[in-house]
C-alpha positions as CSV (number, residue, x, y, z in Angstrom):
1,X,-26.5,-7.9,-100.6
2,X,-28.0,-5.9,-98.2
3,X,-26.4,-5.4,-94.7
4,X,-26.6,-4.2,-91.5
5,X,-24.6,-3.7,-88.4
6,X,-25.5,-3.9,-85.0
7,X,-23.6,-1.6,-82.7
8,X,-22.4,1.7,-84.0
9,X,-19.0,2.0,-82.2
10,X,-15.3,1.9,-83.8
11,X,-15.1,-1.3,-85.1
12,X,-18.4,-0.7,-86.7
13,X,-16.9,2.5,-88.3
14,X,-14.4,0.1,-89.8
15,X,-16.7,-2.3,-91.2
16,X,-19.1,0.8,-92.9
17,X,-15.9,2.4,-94.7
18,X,-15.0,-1.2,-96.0
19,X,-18.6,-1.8,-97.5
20,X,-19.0,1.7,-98.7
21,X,-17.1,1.4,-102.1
22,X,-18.1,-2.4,-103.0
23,X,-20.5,-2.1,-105.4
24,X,-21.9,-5.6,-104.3
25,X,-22.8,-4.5,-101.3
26,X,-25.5,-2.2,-99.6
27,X,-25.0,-0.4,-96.4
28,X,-28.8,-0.5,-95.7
29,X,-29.4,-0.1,-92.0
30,X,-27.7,0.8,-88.4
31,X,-28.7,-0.3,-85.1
32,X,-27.7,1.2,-81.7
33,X,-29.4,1.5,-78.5
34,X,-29.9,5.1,-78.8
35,X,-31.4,6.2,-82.0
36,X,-29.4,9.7,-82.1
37,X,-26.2,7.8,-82.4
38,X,-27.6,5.3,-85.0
39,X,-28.6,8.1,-87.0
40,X,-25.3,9.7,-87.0
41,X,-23.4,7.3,-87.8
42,X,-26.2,6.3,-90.7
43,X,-25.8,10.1,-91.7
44,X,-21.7,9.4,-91.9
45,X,-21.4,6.1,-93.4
46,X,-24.4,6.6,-96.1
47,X,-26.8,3.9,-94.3
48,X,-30.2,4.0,-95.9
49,X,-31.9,3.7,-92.4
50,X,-31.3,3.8,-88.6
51,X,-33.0,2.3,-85.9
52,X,-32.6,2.8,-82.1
53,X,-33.5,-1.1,-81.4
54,X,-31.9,-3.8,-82.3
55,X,-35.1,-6.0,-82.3
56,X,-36.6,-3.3,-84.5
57,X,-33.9,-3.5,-87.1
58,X,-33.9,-7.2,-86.8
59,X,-37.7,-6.9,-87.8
60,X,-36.9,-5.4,-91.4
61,X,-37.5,-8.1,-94.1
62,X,-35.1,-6.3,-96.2
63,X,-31.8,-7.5,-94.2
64,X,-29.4,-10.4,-96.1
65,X,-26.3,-10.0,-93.3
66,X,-25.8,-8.5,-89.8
67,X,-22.6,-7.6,-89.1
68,X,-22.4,-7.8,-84.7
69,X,-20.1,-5.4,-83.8
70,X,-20.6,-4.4,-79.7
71,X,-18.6,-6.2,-77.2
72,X,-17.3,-10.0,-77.0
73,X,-19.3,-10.0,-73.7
74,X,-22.7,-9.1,-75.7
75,X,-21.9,-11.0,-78.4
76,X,-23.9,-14.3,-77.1
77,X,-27.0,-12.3,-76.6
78,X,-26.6,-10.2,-79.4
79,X,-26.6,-13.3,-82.1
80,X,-28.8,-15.2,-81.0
81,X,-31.2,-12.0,-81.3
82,X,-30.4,-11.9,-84.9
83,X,-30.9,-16.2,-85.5
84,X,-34.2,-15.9,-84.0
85,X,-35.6,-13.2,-86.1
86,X,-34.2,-15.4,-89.1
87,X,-30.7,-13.0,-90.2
88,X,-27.3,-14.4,-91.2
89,X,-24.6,-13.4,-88.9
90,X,-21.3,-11.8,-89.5
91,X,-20.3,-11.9,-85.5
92,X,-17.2,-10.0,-84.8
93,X,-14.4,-11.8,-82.7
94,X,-13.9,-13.0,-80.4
95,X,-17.2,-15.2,-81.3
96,X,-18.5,-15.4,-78.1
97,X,-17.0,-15.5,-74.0
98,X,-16.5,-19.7,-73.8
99,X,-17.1,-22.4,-76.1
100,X,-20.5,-22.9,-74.7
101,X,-21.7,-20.5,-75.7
102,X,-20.4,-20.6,-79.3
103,X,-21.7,-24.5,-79.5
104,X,-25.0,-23.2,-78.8
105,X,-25.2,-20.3,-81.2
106,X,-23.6,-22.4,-84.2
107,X,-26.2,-25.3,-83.2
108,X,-29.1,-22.9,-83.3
109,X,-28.1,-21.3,-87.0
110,X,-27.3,-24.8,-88.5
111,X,-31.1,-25.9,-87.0
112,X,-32.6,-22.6,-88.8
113,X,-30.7,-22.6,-92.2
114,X,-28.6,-19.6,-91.5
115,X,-25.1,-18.6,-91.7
116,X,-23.1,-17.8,-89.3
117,X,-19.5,-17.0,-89.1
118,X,-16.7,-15.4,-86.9
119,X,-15.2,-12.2,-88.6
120,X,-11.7,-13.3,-87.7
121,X,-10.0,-11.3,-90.6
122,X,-6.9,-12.9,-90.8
123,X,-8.6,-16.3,-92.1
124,X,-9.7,-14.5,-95.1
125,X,-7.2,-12.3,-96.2
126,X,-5.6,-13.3,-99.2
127,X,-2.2,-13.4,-97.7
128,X,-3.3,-16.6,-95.5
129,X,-4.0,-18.9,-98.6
130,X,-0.5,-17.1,-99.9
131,X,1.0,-18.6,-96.7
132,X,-0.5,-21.6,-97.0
133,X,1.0,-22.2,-100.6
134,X,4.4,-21.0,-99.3
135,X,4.6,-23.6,-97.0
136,X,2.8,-26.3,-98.8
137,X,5.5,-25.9,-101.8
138,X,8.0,-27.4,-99.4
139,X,10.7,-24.2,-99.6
140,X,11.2,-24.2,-96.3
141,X,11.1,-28.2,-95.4
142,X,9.0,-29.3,-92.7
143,X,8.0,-26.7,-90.5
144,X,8.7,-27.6,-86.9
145,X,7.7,-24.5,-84.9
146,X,6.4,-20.9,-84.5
147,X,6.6,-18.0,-82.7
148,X,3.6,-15.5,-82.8
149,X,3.0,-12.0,-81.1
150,X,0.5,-9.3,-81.0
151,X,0.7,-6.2,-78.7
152,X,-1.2,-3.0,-78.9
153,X,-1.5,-0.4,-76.0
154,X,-5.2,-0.7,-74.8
155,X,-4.8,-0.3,-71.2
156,X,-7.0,3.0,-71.7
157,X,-9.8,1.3,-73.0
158,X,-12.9,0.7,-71.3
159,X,-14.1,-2.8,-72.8
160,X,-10.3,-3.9,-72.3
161,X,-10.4,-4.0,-68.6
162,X,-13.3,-4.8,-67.3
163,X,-14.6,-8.5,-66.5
164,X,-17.9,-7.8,-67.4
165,X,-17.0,-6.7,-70.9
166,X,-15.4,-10.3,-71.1
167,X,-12.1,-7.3,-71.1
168,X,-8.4,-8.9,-71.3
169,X,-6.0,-9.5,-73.7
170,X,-6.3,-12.8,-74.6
171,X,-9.9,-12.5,-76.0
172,X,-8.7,-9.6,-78.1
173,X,-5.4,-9.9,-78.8
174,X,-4.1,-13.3,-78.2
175,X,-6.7,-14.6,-80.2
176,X,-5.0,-13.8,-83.4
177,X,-1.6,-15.5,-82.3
178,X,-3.8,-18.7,-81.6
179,X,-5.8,-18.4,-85.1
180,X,-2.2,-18.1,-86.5
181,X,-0.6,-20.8,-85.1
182,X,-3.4,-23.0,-85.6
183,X,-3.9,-22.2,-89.1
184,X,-0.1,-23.2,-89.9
185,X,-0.5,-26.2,-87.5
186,X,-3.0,-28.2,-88.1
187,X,-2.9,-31.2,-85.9
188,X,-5.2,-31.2,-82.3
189,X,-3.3,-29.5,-79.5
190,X,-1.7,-31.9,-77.0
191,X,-0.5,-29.5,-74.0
192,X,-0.7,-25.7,-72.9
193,X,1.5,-23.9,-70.7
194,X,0.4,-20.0,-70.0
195,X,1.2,-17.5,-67.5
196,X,-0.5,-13.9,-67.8
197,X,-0.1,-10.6,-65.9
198,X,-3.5,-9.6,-64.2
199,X,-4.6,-6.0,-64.1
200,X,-6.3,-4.2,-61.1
201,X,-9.9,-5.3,-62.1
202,X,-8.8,-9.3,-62.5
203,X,-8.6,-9.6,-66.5
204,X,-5.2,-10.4,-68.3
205,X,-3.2,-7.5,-69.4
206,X,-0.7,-9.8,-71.0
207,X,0.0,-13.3,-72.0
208,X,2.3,-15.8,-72.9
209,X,1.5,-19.3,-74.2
210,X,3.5,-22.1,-75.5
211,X,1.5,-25.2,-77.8
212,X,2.3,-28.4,-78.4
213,X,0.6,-30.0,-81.2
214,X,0.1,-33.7,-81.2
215,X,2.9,-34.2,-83.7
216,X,5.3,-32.5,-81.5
217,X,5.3,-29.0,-83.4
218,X,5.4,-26.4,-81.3
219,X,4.0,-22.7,-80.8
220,X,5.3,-19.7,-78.5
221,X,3.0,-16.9,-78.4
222,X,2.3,-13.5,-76.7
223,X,-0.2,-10.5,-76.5
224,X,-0.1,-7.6,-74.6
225,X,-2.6,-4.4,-74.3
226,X,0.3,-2.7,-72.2
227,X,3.2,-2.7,-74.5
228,X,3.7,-1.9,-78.3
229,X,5.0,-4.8,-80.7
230,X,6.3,-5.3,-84.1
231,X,3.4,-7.9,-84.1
232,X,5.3,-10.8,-86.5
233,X,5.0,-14.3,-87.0
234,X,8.3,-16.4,-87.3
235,X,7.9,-20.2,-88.9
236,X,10.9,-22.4,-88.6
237,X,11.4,-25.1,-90.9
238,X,14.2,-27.9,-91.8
239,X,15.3,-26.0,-95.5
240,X,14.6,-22.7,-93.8
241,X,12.1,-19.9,-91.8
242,X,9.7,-17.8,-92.8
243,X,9.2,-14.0,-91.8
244,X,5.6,-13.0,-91.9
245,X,4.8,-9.1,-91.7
246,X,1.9,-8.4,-89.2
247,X,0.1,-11.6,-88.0
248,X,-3.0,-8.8,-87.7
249,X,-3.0,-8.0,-91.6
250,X,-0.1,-9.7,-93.4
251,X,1.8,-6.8,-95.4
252,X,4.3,-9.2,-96.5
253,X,6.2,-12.8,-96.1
254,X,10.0,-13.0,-96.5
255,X,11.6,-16.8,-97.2
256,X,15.0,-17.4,-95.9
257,X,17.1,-20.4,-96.6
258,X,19.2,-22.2,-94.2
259,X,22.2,-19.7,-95.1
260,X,20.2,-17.0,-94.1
261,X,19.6,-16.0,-97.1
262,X,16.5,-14.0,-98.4
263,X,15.2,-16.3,-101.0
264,X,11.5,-15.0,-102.0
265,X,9.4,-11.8,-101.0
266,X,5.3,-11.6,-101.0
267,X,3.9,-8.1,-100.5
268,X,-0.1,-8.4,-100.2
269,X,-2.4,-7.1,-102.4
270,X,-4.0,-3.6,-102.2
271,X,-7.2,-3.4,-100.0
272,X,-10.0,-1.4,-98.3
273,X,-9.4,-2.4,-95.2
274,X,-8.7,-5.8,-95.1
275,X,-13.0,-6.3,-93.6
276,X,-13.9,-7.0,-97.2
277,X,-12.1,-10.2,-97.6
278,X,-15.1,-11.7,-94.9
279,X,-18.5,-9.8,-96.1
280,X,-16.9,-11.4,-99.9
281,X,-16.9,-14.9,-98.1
282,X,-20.2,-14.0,-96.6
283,X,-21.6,-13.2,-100.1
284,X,-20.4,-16.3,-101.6
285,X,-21.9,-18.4,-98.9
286,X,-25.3,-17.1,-98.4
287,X,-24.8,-17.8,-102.5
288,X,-24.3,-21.5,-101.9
289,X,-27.1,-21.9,-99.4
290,X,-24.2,-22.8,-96.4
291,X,-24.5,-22.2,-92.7
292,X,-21.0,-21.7,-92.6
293,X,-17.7,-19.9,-94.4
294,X,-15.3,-22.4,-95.7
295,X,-12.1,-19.8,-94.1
296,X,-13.5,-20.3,-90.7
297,X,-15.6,-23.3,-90.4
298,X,-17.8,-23.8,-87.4
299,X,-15.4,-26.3,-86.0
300,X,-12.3,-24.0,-86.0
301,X,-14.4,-21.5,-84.0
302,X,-15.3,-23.7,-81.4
303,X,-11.8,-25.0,-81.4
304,X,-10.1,-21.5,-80.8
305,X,-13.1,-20.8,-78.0
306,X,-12.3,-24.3,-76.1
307,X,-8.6,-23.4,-76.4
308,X,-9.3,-19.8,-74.9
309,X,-11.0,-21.5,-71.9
310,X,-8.4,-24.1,-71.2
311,X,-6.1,-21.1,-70.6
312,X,-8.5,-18.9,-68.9
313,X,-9.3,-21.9,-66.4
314,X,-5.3,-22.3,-65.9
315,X,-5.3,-18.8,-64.6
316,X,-8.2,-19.3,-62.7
317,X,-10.4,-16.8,-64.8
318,X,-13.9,-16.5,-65.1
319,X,-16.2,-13.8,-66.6
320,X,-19.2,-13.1,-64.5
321,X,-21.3,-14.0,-67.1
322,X,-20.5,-17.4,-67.0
């Protein structure tokens, strides 16, 4: 499978080291805005080509899958580039700014044939089906509730702060908390209570959020780009609780009984970077003829982007390009 990203910044970086030792995968061409960085980063990752346009890479017949990897704020625009020259779409999270916007883009790919999926890692990493069978055995009982946190100190970081770069901690951050509560509970949320902390420029430094799902489980979660965390997941159930290493890239889950007792350990499996798990699901798909990636169906997406702007309207905030 030939890919291709679009943007050549970190996170792009990230993606071409994962490709570059998977022998199914080609890392065929770059796309920036300026062709001298495209180049260079073709030159350091081993991209065949490098183009200085997006619409001119987007133009190559050669292309299978484009990885999107600029800002969540360019995300809308930068997709629907890629559907309408006809390329299945990798599209980094978070998907898009609101739920509108996602709706429109996933309507627009399942019209043309092509797929298109959020690169939400943590919904294809092995360790998530691993959870999944943890709880499902029943070891712990019935899970009843959740804490979540992810924190990383981004306060220095252009895109982070800035409303028109969609900047803030929730779209960043917290949206891995809310992928990994939802993925545990799977019921439709009933209520949301959220405060945040507002920077200088009017985005959310940090968060905290508390769900209640429909069948009365409940969810506690925080993100921060001010502070550092230990960035775990807790799940608390009637035989016992679960301790899950790194909600960002489960290293491990830990079972306790009601005793307190450690009663299993999981460490995850050896990886790249942890990016492969989603160009494999990508491979599989576009395999299958599917518009969309059974770990992250269309409908979670737009769930997690309607949940993200019931709390932004909350706090009263609003991108300007919406």
């Amino acid at each position: 499978m030939k890919m291709a990203v679009l943007g050549a910044g970190n996170i792009a970086g990230t993606m071409a080291r994962t490709i570059a030792p998977m022998k199914e995968i080609k890392a065929y061409a770059a796309g920036s805005r300026d062709l001298s960085k495209a180049r260079a980063f073709a030159e350091k990752f081993g991209f065949e080509k490098a183009f200085g346009s997006y619409e001119e890479m987007l133009q190559d017949p050669e292309i299978d899958l484009v990885y999107v990897a600029t800002p969540h704020s360019h995300h809308y625009e930068h997709v629907r580039l890629c559907l309408e020259h006809g390329k299945n779409v990798l599209c980094e999270k978070a998907f898009t700014v609101n739920a509108a916007q996602a709706r429109e883009l996933l309507s627009m790919a399942e019209e043309k044939g092509l797929l298109l999926t959020e690169a939400i890692w943590t919904r294809y990493l092995p360790m998530r089906s691993i959870l999944d069978g943890v709880l499902e055995s029943g070891i712990i009982g019935e899970p009843y509730s959740l804490t979540g946190n992810l924190c990383y100190v981004l306060n220095h970081v252009r895109r982070n702060q800035l409303p028109e770069l969609a900047g803030g901690a929730l779209l960043d951050l917290g949206v891995y908390p809310l992928n990994f509560a939802c993925m545990t509970f799977k019921a439709p949320v009933k209520s949301v209570l959220s405060t945040c902390r507002f920077n200088e420029y009017g985005v959310d430094d940090s968060n905290s959020i508390i769900l209640t799902f429909e069948d009365g489980k409940t969810a506690t979660l925080h993100s921060s780009q001010l502070a550092a965390s230990e960035r775990g997941g807790m799940i608390y159930g009637s035989k016992g609780y679960i301790e899950v290493e790194n909600i960002n890239n489960c290293q491990g889950i830990r079972v306790f009984n009601k005793n307190y007792e450690l009663i299993q350990e999981i460490r995850a499996p050896k990886q790249i970077t942890g990016y492969e798990y989603e160009v494999i699901a990508c491979m599989e798909a576009l395999e299958k003829g599917l518009t969309e990636c059974p770990q992250m169906p269309h409908s979670e997406t737009i769930r997690m982007m309607e949940l993200m702007d019931r709390i932004r309207a909350d706090w009263g905030m609003k991108f300007p390009m919406e």
